[in-house]
C-alpha positions as MATLAB code, in Angstrom:
seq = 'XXXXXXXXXXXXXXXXXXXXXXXXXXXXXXXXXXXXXXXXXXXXXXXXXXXXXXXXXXXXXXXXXXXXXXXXXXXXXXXXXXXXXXXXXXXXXXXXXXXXXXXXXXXXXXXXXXXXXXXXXXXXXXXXXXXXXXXXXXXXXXXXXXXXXXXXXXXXXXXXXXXXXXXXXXXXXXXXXXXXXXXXXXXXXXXXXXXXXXXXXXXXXXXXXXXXXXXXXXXXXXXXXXXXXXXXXXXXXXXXXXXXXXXXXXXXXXXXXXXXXXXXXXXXXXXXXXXXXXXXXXXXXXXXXXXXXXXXXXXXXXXXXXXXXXXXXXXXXXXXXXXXXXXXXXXXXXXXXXXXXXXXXXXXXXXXXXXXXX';
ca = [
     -57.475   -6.682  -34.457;
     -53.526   -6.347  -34.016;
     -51.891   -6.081  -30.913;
     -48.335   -4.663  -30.241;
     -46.039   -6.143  -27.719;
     -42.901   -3.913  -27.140;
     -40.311   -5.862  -25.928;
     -37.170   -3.776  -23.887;
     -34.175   -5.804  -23.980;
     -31.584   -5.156  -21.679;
     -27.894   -6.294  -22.787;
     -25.203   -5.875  -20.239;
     -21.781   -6.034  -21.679;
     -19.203   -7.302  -19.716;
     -15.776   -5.601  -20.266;
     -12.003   -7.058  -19.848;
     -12.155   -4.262  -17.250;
     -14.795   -6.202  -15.222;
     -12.953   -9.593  -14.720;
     -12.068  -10.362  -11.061;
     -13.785   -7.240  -10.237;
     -16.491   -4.726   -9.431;
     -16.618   -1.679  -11.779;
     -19.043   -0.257   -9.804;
     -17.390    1.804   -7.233;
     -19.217    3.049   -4.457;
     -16.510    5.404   -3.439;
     -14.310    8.064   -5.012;
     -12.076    6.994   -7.834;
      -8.048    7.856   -8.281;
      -8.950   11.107  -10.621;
      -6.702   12.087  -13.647;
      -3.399   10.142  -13.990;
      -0.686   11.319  -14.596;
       0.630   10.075  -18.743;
       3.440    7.838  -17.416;
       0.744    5.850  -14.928;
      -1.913    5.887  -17.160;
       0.125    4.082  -19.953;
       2.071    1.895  -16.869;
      -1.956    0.782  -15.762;
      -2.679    0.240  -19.510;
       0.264   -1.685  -19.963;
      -0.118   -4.048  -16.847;
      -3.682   -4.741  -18.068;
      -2.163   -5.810  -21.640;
      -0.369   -7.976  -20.110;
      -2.890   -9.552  -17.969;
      -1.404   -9.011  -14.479;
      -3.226   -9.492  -10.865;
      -2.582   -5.858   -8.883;
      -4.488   -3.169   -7.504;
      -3.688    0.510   -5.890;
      -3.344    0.271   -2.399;
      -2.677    4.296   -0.766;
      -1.752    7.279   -3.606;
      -1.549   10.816   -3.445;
      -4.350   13.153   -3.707;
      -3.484   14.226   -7.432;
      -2.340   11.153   -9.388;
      -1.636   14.258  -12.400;
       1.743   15.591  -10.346;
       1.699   13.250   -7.666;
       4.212   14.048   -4.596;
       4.408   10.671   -2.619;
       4.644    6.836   -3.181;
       2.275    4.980   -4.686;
       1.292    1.559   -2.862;
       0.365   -1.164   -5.031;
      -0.236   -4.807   -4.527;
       0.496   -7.520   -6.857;
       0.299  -11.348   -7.367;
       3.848  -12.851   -6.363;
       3.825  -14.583   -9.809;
       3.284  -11.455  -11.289;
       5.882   -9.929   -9.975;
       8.531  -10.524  -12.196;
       6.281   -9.402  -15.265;
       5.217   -6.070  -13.623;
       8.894   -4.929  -12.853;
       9.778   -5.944  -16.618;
       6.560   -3.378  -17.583;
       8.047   -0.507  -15.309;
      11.821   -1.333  -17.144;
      10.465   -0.831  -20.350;
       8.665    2.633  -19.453;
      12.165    3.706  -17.852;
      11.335    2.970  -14.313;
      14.534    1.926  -12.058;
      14.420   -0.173   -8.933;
      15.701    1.189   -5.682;
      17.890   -0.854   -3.580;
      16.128   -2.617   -0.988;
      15.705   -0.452    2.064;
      12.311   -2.006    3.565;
      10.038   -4.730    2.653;
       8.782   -4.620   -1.232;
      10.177   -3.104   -4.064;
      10.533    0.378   -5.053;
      10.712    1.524   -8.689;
      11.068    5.309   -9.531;
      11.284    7.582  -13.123;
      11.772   10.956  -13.218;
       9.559   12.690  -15.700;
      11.291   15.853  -16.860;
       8.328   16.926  -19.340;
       6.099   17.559  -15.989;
       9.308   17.873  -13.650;
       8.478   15.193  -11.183;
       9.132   12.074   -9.530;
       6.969    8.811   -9.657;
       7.495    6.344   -7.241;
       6.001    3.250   -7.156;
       6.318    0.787   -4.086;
       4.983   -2.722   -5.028;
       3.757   -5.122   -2.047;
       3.513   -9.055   -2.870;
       1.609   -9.289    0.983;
      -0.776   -7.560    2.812;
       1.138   -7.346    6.636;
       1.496   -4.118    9.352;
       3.788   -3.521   12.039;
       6.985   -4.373   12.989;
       8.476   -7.049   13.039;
       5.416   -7.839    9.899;
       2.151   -9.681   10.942;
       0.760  -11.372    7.976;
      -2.834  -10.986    7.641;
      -3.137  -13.289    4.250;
      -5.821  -11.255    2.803;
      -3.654  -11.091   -0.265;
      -5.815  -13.490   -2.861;
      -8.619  -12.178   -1.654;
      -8.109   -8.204   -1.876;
      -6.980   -9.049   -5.505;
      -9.876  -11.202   -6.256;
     -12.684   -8.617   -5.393;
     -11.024   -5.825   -6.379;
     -12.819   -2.818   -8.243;
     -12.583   -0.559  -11.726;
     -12.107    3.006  -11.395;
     -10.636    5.922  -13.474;
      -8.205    3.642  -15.312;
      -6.457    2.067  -12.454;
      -7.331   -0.887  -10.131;
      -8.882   -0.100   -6.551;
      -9.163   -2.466   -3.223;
     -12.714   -3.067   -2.485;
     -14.732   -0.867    0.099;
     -14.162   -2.915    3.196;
     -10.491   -3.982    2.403;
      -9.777   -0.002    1.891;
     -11.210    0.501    5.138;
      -9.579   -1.989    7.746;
      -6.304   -1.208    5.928;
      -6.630    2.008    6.833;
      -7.553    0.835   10.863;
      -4.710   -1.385   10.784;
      -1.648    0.496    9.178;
      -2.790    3.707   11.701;
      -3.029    0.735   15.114;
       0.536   -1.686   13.587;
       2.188    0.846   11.622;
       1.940    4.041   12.648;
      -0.060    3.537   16.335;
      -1.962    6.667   16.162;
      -4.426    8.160   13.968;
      -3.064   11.381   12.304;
      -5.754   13.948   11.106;
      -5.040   13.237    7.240;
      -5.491    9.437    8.325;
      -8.776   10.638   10.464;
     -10.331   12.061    7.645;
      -9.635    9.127    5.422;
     -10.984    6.754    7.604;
     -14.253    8.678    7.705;
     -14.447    8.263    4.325;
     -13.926    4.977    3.936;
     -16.318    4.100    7.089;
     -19.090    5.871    5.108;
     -18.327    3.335    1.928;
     -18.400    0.141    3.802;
     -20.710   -2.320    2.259;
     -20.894   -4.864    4.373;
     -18.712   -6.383    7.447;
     -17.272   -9.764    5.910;
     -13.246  -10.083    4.244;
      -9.911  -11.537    5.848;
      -8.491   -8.080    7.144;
     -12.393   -7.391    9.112;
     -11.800  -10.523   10.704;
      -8.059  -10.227   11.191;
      -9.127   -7.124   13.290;
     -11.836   -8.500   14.790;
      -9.995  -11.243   16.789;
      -7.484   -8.503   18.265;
     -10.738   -6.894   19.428;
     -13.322   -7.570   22.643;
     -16.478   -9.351   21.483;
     -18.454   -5.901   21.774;
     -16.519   -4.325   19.266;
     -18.518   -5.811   15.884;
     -17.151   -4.725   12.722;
     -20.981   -2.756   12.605;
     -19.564   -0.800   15.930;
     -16.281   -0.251   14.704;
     -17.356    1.443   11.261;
     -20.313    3.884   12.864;
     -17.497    5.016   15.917;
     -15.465    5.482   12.884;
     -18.071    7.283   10.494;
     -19.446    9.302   13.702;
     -15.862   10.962   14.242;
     -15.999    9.083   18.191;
     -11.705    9.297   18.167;
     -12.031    8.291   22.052;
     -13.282    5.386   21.352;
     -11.118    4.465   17.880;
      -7.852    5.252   19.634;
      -9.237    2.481   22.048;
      -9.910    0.235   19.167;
      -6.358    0.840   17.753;
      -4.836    0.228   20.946;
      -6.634   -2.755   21.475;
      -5.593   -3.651   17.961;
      -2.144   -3.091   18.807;
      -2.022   -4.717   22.215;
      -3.032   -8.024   21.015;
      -1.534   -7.731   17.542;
       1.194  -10.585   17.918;
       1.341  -10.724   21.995;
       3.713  -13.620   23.308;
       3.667  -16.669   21.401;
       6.512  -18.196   20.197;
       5.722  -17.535   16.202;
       5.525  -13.814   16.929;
       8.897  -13.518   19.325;
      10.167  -15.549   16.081;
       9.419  -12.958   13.754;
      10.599  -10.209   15.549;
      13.802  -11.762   16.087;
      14.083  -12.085   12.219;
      12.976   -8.768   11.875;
      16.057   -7.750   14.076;
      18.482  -10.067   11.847;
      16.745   -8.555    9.085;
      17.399   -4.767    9.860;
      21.116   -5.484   10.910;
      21.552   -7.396    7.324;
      19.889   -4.158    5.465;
      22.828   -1.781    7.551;
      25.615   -4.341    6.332;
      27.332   -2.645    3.104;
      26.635   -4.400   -0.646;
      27.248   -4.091   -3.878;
      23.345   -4.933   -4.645;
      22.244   -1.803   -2.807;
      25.362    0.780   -4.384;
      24.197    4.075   -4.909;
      25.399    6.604   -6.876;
      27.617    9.913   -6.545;
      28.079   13.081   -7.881;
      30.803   15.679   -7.528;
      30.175   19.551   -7.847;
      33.086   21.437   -8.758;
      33.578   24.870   -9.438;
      35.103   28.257   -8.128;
      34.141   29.469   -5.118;
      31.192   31.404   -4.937;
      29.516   29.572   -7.806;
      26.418   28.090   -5.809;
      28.023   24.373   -4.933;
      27.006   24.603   -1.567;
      23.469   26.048   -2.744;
      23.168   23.809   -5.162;
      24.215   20.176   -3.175;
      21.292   21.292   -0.540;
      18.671   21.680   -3.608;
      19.705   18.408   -4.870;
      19.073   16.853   -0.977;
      16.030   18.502   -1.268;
      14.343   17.376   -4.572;
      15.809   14.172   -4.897;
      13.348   11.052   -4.175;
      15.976    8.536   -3.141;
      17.896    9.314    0.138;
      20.513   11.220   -0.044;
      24.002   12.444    2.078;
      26.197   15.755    1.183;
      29.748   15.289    2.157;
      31.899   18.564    2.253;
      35.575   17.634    0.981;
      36.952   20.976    1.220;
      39.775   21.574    3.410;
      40.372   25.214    5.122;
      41.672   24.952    8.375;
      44.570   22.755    9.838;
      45.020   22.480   13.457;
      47.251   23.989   14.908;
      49.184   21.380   16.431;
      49.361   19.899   12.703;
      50.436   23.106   11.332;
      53.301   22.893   13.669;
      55.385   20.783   11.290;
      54.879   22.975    8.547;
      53.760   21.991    4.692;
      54.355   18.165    5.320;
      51.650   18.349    7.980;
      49.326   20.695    6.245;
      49.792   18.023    3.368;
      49.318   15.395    5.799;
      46.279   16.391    6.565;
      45.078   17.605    3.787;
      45.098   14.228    2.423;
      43.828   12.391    5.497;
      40.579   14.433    5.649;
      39.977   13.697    1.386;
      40.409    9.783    2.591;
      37.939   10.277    5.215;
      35.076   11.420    3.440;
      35.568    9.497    0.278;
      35.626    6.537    2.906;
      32.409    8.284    4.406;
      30.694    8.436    0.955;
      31.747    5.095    0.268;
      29.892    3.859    2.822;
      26.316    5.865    2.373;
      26.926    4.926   -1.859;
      27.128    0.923   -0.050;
      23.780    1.464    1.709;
      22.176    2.315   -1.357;
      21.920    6.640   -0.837;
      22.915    9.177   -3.389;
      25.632   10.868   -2.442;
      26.675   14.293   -3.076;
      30.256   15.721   -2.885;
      30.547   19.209   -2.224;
      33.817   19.817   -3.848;
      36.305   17.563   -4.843;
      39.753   16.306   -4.976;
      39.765   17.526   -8.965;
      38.889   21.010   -7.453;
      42.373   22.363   -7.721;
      42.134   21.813  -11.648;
      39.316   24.497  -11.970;
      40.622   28.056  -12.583;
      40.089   30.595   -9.765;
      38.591   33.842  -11.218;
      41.454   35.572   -8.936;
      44.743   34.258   -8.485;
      48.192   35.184   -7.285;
      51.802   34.505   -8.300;
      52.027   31.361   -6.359;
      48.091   30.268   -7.240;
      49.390   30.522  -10.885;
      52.378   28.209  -10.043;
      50.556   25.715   -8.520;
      47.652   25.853  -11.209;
];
């Protein structure tokens, strides 16, 4: 008599992708990516770095917005020599972290990445030191690195209570989301929250008035949040009085944050004006136009004849090349609406004395 013993053999395979996280995810994933992010993600997992997508737009194939990423402090340095070599360029400093930004002309749009070394709200920053961990037991998704349930969620509660102090519809929506994805109650940033919070309000309570769309009670839970987020002591009146030095340093002019300028030049009627406020428009970095035409003098000027005209003339260009000198200092992208060099482009119409003077 034989007998036949079927054996099933499970092998589980564990993946580079796996390591120092879950590639299970319990909630939505980041989509398509766009080419440029997808080999950026690729490229920062060749080169073994710590990071994870923080907040992203809705469609990661054209994306419209910043991208929010955290990364290892040690890491950093590697990570901004991955973006240099894909043709990313770092903005000047305007706010905590670093911004880097390409434009990609074969899908005409922008991506912006801002990169975060700490996990800390409001202003002047509270640091919640959830950093190591949010890295640690973060997840797998669609090619790209994602915070884990929980972390996603009390982000969320605590950038709309220290950040923003309200809870916009967009941000209502996305909390619901991620209250309905919650695993469990334990991490830094739960307990973070939790101490800003009366001893009813469990992290249990605080998802299911969250979940259940109760935004009378979660705009008491932010405010709560926000009333006891750094309160008195000496340590928080310390960091707001460096966040004060810090905002007056980051309106001082430097060479570190010059930005760039352009001139348009042209005869009139050719679109300059038309075409400095589409440039404002679609441009990612901030931007100023400055107008260095000159039409009218005052009369009182035009009193002493071509000497004040002149005069003038001159002390108005000085102005507002001192005025873009200034926005280039603080980092902005300038845009000159005319020029001095104007006078060397050839008027479709001119007089006798407009061909003398050309």
């Amino acid at each position: 008599m034989r007998f036949g013993l079927e054996i099933e053999i499970t092998v589980i395979i564990q993946t580079p992708k796996a390591q120092g996280g879950s590639v299970d995810p319990p909630s939505p994933g980041v989509g398509p990516l766009h080419p440029i992010l997808a080999d950026v993600f690729d490229a920062l997992e060749g080169a073994s770095l710590a990071w994870c997508l923080l907040r992203f737009p809705e469609d990661l194939t054209a994306p419209t917005g910043d991208i929010d990423m955290l990364v290892a402090r040690a890491d950093l340095r590697r990570l901004a020599k991955v973006l240099a070599d894909r043709g990313f360029v770092e903005l000047p400093p305007f706010d905590r972290g670093r911004s880097f930004v390409r434009y990609d002309t074969a899908t005409d749009s922008w991506l912006w990445l801002d990169v975060a070394t700490e996990l800390s709200f409001g202003d002047p920053p509270i640091q919640t030191g959830a950093e190591d961990e949010c890295l640690s037991r973060r997840r797998w998704a669609d090619g790209a690195w994602l915070t884990h349930p929980n972390d996603h969620f009390w982000m969320l509660l605590l950038r709309a209570a220290l950040d923003y102090r309200s809870a916009t519809a967009s941000q209502q929506a996305r909390l619901q989301i991620a209250a309905r994805h919650m695993r469990d109650a334990d991490g830094t940033l739960a307990r973070f929250a939790r101490k800003r919070l009366s001893s009813r309000w469990t992290s249990e309570r605080v998802a299911q008035a969250v979940a259940a769309g109760d935004w009378a009670q979660v705009d008491g839970i932010l405010r709560q949040i926000r009333d006891h987020a750094g309160g008195t002591s000496l340590s928080h009146r310390l960091r707001r009085a460096q966040a004060t030095v810090m905002g007056a340093r980051r309106r001082i002019p430097t060479r570190r944050r010059r930005g760039l300028g352009v001139a348009l030049i042209g005869p009139d009627g050719a679109g300059k004006t038309t075409l400095a406020a589409g440039l404002d428009q679609s441009l990612l970095v901030p931007a100023r136009i400055v107008y260095m035409g000159v039409w009218r003098t005052p009369r009182a000027i035009a009193l002493f004849g071509a000497p004040g005209r002149v005069g003038h003339a001159i002390a108005i260009q000085w102005l507002r090349w001192f005025q873009g000198a200034y926005h280039r200092s603080r980092g902005r992208f300038v845009i000159f609406d005319r020029y001095t060099e104007v006078h060397l482009e050839p008027a479709p119409r001119r007089d006798r004395r407009g061909r003398l003077l050309q």
